[in-house]
ZAGU-967028 format. One record per residue (C-alpha): residue in one letter; y, z, x. Coordinates in nm, 2 decimals. Example, Ala and Ser with C-alpha at 12.3 -4.5 7.8 and 13.67 -1.06 7.14 Angstrom:
node drentor = A, c2 = -0.45, c3 = 0.78, c1 = 1.23
node drentor = S, c2 = -0.11, c3 = 0.71, c1 = 1.37
This chain:
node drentor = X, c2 = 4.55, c3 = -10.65, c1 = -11.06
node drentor = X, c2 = 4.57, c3 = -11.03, c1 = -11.03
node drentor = X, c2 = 4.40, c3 = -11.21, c1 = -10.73
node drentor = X, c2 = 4.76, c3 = -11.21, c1 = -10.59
node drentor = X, c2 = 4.73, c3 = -10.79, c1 = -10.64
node drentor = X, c2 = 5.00, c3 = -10.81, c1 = -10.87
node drentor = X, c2 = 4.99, c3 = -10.56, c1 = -11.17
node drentor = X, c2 = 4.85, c3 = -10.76, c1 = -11.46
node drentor = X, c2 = 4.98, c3 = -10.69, c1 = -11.84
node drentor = X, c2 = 4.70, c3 = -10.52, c1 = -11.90
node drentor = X, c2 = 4.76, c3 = -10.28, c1 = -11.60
node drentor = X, c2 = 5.12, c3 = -10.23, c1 = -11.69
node drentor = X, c2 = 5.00, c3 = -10.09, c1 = -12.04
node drentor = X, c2 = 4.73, c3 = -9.89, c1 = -11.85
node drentor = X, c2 = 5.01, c3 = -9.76, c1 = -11.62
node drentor = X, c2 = 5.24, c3 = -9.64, c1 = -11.92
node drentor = X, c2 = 4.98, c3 = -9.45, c1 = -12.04
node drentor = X, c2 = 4.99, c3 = -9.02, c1 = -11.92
node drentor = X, c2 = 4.57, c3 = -9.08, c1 = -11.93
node drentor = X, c2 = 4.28, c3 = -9.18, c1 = -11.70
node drentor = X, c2 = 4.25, c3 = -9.60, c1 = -11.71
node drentor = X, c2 = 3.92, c3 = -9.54, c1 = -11.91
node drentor = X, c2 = 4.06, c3 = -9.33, c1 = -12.14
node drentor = X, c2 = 4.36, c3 = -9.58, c1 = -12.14
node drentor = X, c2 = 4.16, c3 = -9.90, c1 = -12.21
node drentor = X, c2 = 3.97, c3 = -9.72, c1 = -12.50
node drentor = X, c2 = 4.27, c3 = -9.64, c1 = -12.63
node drentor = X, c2 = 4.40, c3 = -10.06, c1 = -12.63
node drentor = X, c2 = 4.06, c3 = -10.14, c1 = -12.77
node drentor = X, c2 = 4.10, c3 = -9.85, c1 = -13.06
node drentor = X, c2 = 4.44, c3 = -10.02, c1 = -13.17
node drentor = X, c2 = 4.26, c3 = -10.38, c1 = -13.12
node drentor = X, c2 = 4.03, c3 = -10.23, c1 = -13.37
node drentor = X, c2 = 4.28, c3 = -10.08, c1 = -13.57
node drentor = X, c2 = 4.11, c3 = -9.73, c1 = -13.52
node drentor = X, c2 = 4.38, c3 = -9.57, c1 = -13.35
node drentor = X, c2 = 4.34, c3 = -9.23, c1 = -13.50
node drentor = X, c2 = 4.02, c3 = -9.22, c1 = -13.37
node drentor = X, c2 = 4.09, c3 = -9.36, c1 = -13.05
node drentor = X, c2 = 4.44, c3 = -9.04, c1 = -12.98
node drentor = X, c2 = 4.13, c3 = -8.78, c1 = -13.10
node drentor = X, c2 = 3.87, c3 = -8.87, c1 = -12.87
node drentor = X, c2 = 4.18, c3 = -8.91, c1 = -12.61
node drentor = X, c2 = 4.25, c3 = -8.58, c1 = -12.65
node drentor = X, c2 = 3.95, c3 = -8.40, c1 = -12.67
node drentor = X, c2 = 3.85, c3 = -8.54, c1 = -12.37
node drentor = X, c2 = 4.14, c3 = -8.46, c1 = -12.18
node drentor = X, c2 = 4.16, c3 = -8.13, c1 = -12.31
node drentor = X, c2 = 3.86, c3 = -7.91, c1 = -12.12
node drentor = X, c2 = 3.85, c3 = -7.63, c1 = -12.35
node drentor = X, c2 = 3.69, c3 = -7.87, c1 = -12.62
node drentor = X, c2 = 3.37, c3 = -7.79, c1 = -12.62
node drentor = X, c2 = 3.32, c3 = -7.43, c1 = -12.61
node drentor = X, c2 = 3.10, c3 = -7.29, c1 = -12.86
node drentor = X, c2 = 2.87, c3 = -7.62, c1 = -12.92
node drentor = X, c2 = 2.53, c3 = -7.69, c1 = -12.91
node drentor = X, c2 = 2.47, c3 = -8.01, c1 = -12.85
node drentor = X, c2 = 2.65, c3 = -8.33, c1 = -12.70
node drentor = X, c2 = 2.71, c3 = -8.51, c1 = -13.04
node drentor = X, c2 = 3.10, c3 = -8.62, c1 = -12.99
node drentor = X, c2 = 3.13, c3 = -8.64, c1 = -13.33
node drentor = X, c2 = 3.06, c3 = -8.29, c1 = -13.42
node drentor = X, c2 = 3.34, c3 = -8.18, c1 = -13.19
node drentor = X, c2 = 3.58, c3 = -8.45, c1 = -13.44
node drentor = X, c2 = 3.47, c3 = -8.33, c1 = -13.72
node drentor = X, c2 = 3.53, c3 = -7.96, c1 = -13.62
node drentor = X, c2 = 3.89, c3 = -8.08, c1 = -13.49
node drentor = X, c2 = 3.95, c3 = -8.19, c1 = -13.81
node drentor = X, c2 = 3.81, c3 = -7.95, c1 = -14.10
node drentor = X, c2 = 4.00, c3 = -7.64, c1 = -13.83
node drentor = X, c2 = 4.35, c3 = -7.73, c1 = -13.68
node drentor = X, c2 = 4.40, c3 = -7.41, c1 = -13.61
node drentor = X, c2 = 4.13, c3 = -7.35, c1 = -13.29
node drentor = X, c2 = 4.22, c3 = -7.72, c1 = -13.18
node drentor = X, c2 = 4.62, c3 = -7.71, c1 = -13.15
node drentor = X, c2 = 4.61, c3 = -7.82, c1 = -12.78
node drentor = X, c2 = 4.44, c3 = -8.11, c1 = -12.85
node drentor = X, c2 = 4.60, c3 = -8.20, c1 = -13.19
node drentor = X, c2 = 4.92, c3 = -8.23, c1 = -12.96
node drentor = X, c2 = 4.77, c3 = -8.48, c1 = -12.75
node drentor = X, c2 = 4.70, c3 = -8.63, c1 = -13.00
node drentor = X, c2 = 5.05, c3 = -8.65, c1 = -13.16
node drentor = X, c2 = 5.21, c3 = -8.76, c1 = -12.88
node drentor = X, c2 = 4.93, c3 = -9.00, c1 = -12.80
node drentor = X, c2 = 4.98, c3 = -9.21, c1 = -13.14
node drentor = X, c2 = 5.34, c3 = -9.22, c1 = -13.06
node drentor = X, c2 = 5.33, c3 = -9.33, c1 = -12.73
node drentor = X, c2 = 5.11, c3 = -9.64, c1 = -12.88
node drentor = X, c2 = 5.31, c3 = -9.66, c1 = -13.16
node drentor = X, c2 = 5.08, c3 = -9.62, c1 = -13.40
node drentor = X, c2 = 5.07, c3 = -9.42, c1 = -13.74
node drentor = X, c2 = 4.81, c3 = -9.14, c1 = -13.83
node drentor = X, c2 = 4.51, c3 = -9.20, c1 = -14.05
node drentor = X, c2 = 4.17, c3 = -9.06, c1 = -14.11
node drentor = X, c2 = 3.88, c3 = -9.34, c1 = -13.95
node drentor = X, c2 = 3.54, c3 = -9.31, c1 = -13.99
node drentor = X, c2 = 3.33, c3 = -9.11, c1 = -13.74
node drentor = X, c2 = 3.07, c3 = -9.36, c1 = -13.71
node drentor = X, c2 = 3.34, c3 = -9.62, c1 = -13.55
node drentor = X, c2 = 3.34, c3 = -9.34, c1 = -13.24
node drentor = X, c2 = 3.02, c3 = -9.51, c1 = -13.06
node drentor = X, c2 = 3.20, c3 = -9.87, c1 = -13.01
node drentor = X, c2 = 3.51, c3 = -9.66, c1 = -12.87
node drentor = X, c2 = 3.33, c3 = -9.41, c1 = -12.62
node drentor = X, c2 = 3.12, c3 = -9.70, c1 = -12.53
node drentor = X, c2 = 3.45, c3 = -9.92, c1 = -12.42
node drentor = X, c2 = 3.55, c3 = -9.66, c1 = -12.20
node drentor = X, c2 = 3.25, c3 = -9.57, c1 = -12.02
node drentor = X, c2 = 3.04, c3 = -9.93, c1 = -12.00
node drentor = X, c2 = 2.86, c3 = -9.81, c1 = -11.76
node drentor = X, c2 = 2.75, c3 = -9.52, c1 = -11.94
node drentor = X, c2 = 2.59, c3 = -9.68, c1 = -12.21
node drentor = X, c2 = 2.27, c3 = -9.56, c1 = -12.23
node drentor = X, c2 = 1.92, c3 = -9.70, c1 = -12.37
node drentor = X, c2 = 1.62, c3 = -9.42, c1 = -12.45
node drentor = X, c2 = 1.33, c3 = -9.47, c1 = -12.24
node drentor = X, c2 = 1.09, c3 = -9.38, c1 = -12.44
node drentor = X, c2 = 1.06, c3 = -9.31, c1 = -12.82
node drentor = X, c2 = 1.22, c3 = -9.02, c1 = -12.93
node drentor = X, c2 = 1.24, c3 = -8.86, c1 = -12.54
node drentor = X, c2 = 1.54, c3 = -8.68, c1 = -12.37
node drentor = X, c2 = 1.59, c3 = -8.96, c1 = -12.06
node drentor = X, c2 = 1.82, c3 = -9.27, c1 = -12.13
node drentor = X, c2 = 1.84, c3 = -9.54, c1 = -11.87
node drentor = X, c2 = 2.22, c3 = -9.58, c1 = -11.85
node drentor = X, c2 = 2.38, c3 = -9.96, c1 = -11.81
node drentor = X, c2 = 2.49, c3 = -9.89, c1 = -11.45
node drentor = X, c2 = 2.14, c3 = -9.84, c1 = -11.32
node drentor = X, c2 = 2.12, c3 = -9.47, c1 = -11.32
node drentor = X, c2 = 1.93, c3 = -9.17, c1 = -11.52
node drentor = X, c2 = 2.06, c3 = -8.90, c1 = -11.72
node drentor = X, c2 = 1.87, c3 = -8.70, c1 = -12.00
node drentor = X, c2 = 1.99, c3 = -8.45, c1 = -12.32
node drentor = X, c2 = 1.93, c3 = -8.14, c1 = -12.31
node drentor = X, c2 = 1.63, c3 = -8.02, c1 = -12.43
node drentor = X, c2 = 1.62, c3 = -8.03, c1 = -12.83
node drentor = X, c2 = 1.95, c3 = -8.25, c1 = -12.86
node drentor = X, c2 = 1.92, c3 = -8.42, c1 = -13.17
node drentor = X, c2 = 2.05, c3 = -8.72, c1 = -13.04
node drentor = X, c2 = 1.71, c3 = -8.83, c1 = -12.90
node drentor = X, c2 = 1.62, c3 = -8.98, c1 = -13.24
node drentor = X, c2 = 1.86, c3 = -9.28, c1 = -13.11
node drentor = X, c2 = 1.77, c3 = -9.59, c1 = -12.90
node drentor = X, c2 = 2.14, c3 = -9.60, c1 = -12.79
node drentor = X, c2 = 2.40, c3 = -9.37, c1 = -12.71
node drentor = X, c2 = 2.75, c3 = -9.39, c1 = -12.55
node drentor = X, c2 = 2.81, c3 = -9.15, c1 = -12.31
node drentor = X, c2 = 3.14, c3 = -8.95, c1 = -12.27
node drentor = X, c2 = 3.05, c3 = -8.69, c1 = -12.00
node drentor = X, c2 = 2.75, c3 = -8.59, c1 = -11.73
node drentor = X, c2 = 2.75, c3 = -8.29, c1 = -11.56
node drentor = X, c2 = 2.48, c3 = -8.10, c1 = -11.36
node drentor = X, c2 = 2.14, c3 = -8.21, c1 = -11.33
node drentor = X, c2 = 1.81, c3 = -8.16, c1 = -11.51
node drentor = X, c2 = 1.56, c3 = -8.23, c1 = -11.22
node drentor = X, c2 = 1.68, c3 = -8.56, c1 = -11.10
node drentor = X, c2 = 1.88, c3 = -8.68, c1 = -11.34
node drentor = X, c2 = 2.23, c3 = -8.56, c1 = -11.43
node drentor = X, c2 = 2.27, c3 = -8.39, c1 = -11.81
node drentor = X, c2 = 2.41, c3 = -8.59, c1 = -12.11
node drentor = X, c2 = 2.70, c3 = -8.31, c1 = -12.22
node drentor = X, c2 = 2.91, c3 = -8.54, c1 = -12.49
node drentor = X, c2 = 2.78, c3 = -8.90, c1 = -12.63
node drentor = X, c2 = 2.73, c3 = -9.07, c1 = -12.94
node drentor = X, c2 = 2.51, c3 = -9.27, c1 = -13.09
node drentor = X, c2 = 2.56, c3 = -9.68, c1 = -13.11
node drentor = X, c2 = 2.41, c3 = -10.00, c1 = -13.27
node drentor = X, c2 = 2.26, c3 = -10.23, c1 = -13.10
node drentor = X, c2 = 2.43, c3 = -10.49, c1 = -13.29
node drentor = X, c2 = 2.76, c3 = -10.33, c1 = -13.19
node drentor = X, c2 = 2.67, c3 = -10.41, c1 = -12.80
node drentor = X, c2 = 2.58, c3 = -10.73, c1 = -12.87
node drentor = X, c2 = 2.89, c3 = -10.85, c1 = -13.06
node drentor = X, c2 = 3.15, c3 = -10.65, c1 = -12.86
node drentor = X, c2 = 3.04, c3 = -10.66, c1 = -12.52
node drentor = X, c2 = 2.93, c3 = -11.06, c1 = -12.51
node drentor = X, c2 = 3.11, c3 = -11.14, c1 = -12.23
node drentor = X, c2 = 2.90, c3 = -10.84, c1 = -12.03
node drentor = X, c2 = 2.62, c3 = -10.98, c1 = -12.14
node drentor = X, c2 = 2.35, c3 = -11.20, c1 = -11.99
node drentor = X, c2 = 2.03, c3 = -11.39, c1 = -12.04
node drentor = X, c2 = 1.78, c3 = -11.35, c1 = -11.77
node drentor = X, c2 = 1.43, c3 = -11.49, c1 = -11.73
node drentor = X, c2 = 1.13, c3 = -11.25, c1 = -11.68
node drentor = X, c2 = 0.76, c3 = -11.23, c1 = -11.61
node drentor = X, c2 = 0.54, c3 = -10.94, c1 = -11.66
node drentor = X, c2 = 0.17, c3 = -10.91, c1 = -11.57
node drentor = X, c2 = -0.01, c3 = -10.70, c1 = -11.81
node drentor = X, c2 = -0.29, c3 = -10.54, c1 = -11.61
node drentor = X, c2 = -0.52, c3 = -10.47, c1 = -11.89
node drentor = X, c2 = -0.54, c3 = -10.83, c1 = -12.01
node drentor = X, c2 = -0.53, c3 = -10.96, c1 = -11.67
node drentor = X, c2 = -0.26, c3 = -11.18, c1 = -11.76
node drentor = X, c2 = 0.13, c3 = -11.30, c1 = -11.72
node drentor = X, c2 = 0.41, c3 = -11.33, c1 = -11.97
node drentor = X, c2 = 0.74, c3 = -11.48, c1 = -11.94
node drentor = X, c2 = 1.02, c3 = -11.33, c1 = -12.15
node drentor = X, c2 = 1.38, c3 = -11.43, c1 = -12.21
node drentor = X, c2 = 1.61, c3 = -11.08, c1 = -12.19
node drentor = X, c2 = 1.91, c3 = -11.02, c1 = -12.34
node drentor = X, c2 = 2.09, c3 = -10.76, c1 = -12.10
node drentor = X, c2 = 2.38, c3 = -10.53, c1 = -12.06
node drentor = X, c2 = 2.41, c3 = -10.46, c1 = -11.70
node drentor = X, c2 = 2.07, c3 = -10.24, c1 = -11.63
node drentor = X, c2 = 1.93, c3 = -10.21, c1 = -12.00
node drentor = X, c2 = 1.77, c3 = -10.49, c1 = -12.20
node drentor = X, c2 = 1.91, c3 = -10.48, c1 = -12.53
node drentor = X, c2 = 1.67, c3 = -10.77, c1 = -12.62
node drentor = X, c2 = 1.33, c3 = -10.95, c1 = -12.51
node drentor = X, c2 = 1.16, c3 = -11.27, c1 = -12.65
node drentor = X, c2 = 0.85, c3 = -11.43, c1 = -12.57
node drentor = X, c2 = 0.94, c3 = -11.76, c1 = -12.39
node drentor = X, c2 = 0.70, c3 = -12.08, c1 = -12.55
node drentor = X, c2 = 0.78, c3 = -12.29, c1 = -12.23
node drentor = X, c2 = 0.79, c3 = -12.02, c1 = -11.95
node drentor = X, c2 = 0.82, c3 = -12.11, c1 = -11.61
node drentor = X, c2 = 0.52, c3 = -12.20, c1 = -11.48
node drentor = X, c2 = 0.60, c3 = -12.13, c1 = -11.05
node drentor = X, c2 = 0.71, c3 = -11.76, c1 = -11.19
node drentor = X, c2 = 0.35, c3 = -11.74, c1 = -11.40
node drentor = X, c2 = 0.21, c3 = -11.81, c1 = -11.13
node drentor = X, c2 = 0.37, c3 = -11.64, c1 = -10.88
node drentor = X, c2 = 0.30, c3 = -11.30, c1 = -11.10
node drentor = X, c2 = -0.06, c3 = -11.35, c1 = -11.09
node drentor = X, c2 = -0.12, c3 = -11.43, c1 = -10.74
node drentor = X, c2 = 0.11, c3 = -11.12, c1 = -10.66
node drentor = X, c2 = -0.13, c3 = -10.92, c1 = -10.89
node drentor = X, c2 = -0.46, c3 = -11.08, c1 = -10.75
node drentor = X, c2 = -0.32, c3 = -10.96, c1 = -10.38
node drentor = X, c2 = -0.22, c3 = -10.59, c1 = -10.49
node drentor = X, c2 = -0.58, c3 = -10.62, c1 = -10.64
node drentor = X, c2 = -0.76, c3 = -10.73, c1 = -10.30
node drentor = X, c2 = -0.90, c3 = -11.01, c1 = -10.47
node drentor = X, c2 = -1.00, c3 = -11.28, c1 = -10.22
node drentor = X, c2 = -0.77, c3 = -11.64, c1 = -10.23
node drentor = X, c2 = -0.92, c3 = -11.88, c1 = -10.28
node drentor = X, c2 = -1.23, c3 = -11.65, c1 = -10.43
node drentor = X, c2 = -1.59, c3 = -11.67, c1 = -10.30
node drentor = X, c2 = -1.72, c3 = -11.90, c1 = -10.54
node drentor = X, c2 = -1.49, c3 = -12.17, c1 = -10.48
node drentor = X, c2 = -1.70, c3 = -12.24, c1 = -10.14
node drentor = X, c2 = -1.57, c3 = -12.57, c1 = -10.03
node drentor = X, c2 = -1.21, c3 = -12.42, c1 = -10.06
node drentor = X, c2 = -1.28, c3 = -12.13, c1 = -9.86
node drentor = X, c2 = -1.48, c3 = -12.35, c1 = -9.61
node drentor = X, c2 = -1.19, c3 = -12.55, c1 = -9.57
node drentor = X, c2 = -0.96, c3 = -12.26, c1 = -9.54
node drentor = X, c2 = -1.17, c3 = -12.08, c1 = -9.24
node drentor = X, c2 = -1.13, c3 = -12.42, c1 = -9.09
node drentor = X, c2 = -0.77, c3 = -12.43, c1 = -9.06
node drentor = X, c2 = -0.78, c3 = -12.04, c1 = -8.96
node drentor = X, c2 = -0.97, c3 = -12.15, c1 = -8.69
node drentor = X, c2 = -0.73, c3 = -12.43, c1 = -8.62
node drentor = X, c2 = -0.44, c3 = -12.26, c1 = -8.60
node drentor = X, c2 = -0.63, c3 = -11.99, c1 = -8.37
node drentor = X, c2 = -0.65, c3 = -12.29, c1 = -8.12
node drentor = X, c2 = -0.34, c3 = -12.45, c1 = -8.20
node drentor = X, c2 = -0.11, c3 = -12.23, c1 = -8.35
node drentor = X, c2 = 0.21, c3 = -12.46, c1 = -8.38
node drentor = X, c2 = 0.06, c3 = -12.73, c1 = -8.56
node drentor = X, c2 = -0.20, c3 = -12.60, c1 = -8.88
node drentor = X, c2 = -0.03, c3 = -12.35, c1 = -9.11
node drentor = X, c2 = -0.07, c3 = -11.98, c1 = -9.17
node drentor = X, c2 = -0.24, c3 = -11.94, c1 = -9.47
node drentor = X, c2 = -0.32, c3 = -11.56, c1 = -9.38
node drentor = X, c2 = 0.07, c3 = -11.49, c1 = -9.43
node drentor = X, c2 = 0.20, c3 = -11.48, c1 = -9.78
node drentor = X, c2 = -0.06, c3 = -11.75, c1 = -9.86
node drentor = X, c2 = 0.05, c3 = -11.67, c1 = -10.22
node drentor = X, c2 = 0.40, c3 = -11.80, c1 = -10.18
node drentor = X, c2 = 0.29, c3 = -12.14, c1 = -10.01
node drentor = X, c2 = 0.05, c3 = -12.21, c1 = -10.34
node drentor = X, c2 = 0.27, c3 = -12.03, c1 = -10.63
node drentor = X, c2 = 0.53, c3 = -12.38, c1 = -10.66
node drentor = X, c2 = 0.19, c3 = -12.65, c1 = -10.67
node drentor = X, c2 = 0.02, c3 = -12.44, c1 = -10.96
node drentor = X, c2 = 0.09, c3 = -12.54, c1 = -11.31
node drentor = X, c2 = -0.08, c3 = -12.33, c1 = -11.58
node drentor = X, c2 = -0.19, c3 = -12.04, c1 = -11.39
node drentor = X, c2 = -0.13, c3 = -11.73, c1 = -11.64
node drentor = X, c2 = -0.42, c3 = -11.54, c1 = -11.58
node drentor = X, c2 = -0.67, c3 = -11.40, c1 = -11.34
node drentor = X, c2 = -0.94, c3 = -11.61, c1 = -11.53
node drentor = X, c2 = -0.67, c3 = -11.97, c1 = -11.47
node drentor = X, c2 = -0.75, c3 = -11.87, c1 = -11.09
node drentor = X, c2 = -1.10, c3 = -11.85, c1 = -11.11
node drentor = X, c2 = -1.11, c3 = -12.20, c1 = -11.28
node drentor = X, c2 = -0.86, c3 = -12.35, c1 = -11.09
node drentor = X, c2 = -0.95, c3 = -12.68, c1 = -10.80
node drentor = X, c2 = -0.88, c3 = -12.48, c1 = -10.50
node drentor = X, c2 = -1.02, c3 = -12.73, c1 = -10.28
node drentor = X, c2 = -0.79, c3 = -13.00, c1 = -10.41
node drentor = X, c2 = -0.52, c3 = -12.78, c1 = -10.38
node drentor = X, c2 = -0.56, c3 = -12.72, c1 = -10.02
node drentor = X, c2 = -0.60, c3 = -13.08, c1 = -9.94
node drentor = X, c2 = -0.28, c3 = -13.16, c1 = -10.06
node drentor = X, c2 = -0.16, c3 = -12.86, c1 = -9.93
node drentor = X, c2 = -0.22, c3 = -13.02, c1 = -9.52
node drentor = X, c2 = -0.17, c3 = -13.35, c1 = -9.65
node drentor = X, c2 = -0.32, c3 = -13.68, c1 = -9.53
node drentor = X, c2 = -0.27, c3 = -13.66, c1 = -9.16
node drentor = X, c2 = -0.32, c3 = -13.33, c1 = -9.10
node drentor = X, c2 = -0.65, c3 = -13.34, c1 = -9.30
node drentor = X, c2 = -0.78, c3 = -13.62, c1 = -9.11
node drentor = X, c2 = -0.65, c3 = -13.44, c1 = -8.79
node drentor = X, c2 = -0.87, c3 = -13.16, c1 = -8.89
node drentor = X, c2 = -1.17, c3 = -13.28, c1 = -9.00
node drentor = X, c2 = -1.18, c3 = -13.54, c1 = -8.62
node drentor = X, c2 = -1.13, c3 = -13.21, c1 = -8.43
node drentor = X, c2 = -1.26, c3 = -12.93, c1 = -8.61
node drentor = X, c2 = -1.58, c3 = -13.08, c1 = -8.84
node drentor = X, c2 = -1.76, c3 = -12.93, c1 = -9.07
node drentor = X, c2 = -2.09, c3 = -13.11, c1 = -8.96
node drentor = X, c2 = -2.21, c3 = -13.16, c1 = -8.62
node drentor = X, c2 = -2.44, c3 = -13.50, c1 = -8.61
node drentor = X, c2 = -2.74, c3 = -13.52, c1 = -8.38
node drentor = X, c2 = -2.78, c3 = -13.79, c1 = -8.17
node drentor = X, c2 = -3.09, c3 = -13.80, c1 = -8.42
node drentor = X, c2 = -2.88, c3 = -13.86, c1 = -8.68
node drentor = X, c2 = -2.96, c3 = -13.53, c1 = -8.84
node drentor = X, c2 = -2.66, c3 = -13.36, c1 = -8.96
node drentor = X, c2 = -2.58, c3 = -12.96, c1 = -8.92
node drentor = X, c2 = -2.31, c3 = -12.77, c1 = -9.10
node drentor = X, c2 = -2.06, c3 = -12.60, c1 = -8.82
């Protein structure tokens, strides 16, 4: 529909067709392609549920081939076929069986899935949910796979019944305008530091990920004071002792005159994270001038504010001066 809700072209060529509108717009795409044949087979053993007895396994393909090399046990479907071409007005043909990923894949977008984990079962589909093979599919040996059909579930995640593998290369050239570049930061534990990444993505799978050689430093930084937090580690830390003198002090401040000195016990990570510049690492934050920071944190006023109400020295009438 138009914004109007007016049938669009598009939707009056879905409409004509006696199919589901997935199974519709792979077939548009498969004449696009000029892989029609390919596109009325996969139409029809879909809609046909009696496809898939006898199989082991969720490779689509086999179930083509199988269509193909014996007629005979596939009549139903060979109609649908048939009438299928006709209705597009297209002429029969033999197309190879490796075109069937791009196809399955236009009809079920979000059910293009990306392997979790080298040679594994689970997938990660592009919609954001799970799904696994059964156990010994061989179509674990792919990174990607177009999924036709879920059913049931295998612990939490439904069970891959029919998909087929697809390239990468494939995603990236015929779903383009799906596709989007997004800025990332991970914090890698072990070296106890931040990267920033730029990520190719379709929907919920990264097809792509590059280091970044300018990353954004407030999203560096941000990562490792998140870290240092879910660590417990102390901000500013212990040895920066002027900082953390200073930081008591306004703690107290605020104790006394909450409206006026800020709250640097709440989220104190997110009032610092957009001042620091090349803080990727636990070890930048251990280096870095946290009492300078702070100061220009209260600013001028407030600073002097501070230090004629709250001091850190008391002097004697003596002259002799005593830290507070």
């Amino acid at each position: 529909f138009d914004p109007e809700r007016r049938l669009t072209a598009l939707g009056r060529e879905l409409a004509r067709l006696p199919v589901h509108p997935r199974i519709g717009a792979m077939l548009l795409e498969a004449k696009q392609l000029d892989l029609l044949p390919l596109g009325c087979e996969i139409a029809a053993l879909l809609e046909e549920r009696d496809s898939f007895r006898g199989f082991d396994g969720a490779d689509l393909r086999e179930r083509i081939l199988r269509m193909r090399s014996n007629p005979g046990a596939f009549r139903n479907q060979l109609v649908i076929k048939k009438q299928l071409l006709s209705l597009m007005g297209g002429r029969d043909g033999r197309c190879e069986v490796d075109e069937t990923g791009i196809l399955v894949a236009s009809a079920f977008p979000d059910w293009i899935g990306k392997a979790r984990g080298r040679h594994g079962r689970a997938y990660l589909l592009s919609g954001g949910a799970g799904a696994q093979l059964a156990d010994g599919d061989d179509l674990c040996a792919n990174e990607f796979l177009a999924v036709a059909r879920l059913s049931g579930s295998s612990g939490r995640d439904p069970v891959i019944r029919l998909a087929v593998p697809v390239e990468l290369d494939v995603l990236l050239e015929r779903f383009g305008d799906r596709i989007e570049s997004v800025d990332s930061v991970e914090f890698d534990p072990e070296k106890e530091r931040a990267y920033a990444y730029r990520e190719t993505r379709l929907g919920a799978l990264t097809l792509a990920s590059t280091m970044q050689g300018e990353p954004p430093e407030y999203l560096l930084a941000r990562s490792v004071l998140y870290a240092a937090v879910k660590r417990n580690m102390e901000l500013p830390p212990p040895e920066a002792k002027a900082a953390r003198q200073l930081f008591d002090r306004v703690a107290f401040a605020r104790g006394q005159e909450p409206k006026r000195y800020p709250n640097w016990n709440f989220h104190f990570e997110d009032q610092v994270a957009p001042y620091l510049e090349r803080v990727h690492s636990f070890a930048d934050l251990r280096k870095l001038d946290w009492l300078s920071l702070l100061r220009n944190l209260l600013g001028f006023e407030l600073l002097r504010e501070l230090d004629s109400a709250y001091p850190e020295m008391f002097t004697t009438p003596a002259g002799a001066k005593h830290r507070i």
